[in-house]
C-alpha positions, 0 to 999 in steps of 0.5 A: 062838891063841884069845886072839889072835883074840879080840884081834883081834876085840875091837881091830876093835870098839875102832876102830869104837867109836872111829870112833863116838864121836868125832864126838859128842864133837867136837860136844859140845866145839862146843857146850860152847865155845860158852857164853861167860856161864857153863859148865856142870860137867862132873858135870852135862854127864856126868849129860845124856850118860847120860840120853841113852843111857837116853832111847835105850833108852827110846825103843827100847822105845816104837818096837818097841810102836808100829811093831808097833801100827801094823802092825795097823793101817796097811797096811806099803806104803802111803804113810800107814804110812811117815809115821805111822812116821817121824813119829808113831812114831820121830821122838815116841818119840825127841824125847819121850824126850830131852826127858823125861830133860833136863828132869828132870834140868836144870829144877830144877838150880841150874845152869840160870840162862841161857838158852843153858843149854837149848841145852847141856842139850838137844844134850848129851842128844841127842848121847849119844843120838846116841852111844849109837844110833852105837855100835849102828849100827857094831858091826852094820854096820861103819866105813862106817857111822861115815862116814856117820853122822858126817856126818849123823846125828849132827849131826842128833840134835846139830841136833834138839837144838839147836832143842830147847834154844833153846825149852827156854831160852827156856820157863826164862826165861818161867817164871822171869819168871812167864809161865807160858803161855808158858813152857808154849807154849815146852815144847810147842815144844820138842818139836814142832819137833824131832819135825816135823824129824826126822820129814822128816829121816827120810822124806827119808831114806827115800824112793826116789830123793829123794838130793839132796832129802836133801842139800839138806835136811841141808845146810840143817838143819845151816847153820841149826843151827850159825847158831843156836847162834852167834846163841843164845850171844851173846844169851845172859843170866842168867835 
């Protein structure tokens, strides 16, 4: 009797993990499709879905510091706290967390000699991530959630990474061409517009009576996004 119902339990966690992994997946496919010049492997492609994970765990740990530093400091209610929140706290401690375990992994790699690369090395850290941070949500709160999450955000943190990556690229071939300033700009770039991005994309979020504010700006981000990749894969070039 106890191991029926513990098969139980264990197939329902099964379906919800399914349910959560699958969009990222679909996504990365998406993407990895998309680099018509020269695909990545697949060693390093799994390499960037693990750093994700481990920049989520990072960025766990940088939120919960942080969020307890800026309730000291900021009143909980007020409309200053809900900004530096989403902005200065979540959206730096995730986005800056990406960013350090992609570039440590990809910057000196062989493997990154075209620009649409970045693209590649930053959607994939930042949809297992993304991956990661699903499993969480859904094992705590149930298959609902997976809908949801499928059609926001994971394509968000897929989104985030894709303006990610098209700076990242483009500071690779600066570097490579010996244009070190502007390789330095593009990195900061990197960071920055993702960081702005997700940080209104979580305000949006959670900002009361804005539902069709969000919509509209998830819409927008995601159209945007999936432009992007399109247009960065044909001006793809060796760098």
């Amino acid at each position: 009797m106890f191991y029926y119902l513990l098969s139980t339990v264990l197939s329902f966690d099964g379906v919800l993990i399914v349910s959560a992994v699958i969009p990222a997946v679909i996504l990365m496919v998406k993407v990895y499709q998309s680099d018509h010049l020269e695909k990545e492997s697949p060693e390093l492609l799994w390499i960037l879905v693990k750093a994700g994970i481990l920049s989520a765990l990072l960025a766990l740990v940088e939120e919960r510091i942080f969020s307890y530093l800026l309730q000291l400091a900021v009143p909980y209610n007020s409309p200053m706290y809900q900004v530096i929140l989403y902005f200065g706290v979540v959206a730096i401690s995730e986005e800056s967390s990406k960013y350090l375990f992609m570039r440590r992994r990809t910057w000196n790699n062989v493997e990154f000699n075209c620009q649409y690369d970045g693209v590649v090395y930053a959607v994939f850290v930042s949809l297992g991530f993304a991956l990661w941070e699903n499993i969480s949500y859904v094992l705590h709160y149930g298959f609902s959630v997976a809908l949801i999450r499928a059609v926001t955000a994971i394509p968000g943190h897929a989104s985030f990474g894709v303006f990610m990556g098209v700076f990242y690229g483009l500071a690779k071939r600066m570097e490579n061409s010996g244009d070190h300033n502007k390789s330095v700009l593009y990195r900061v770039l990197s960071i920055v517009v993702p960081v702005v991005l997700h940080g209104a994309y979580d305000y949006i979020a959670s900002t009361e009576g804005s539902n069709w504010v969000f919509v509209a700006f998830v819409l927008v981000l995601f159209a945007v996004s999936f432009w992007t990749v399109g247009k960065s894969s044909k001006a793809d070039r060796v760098i």
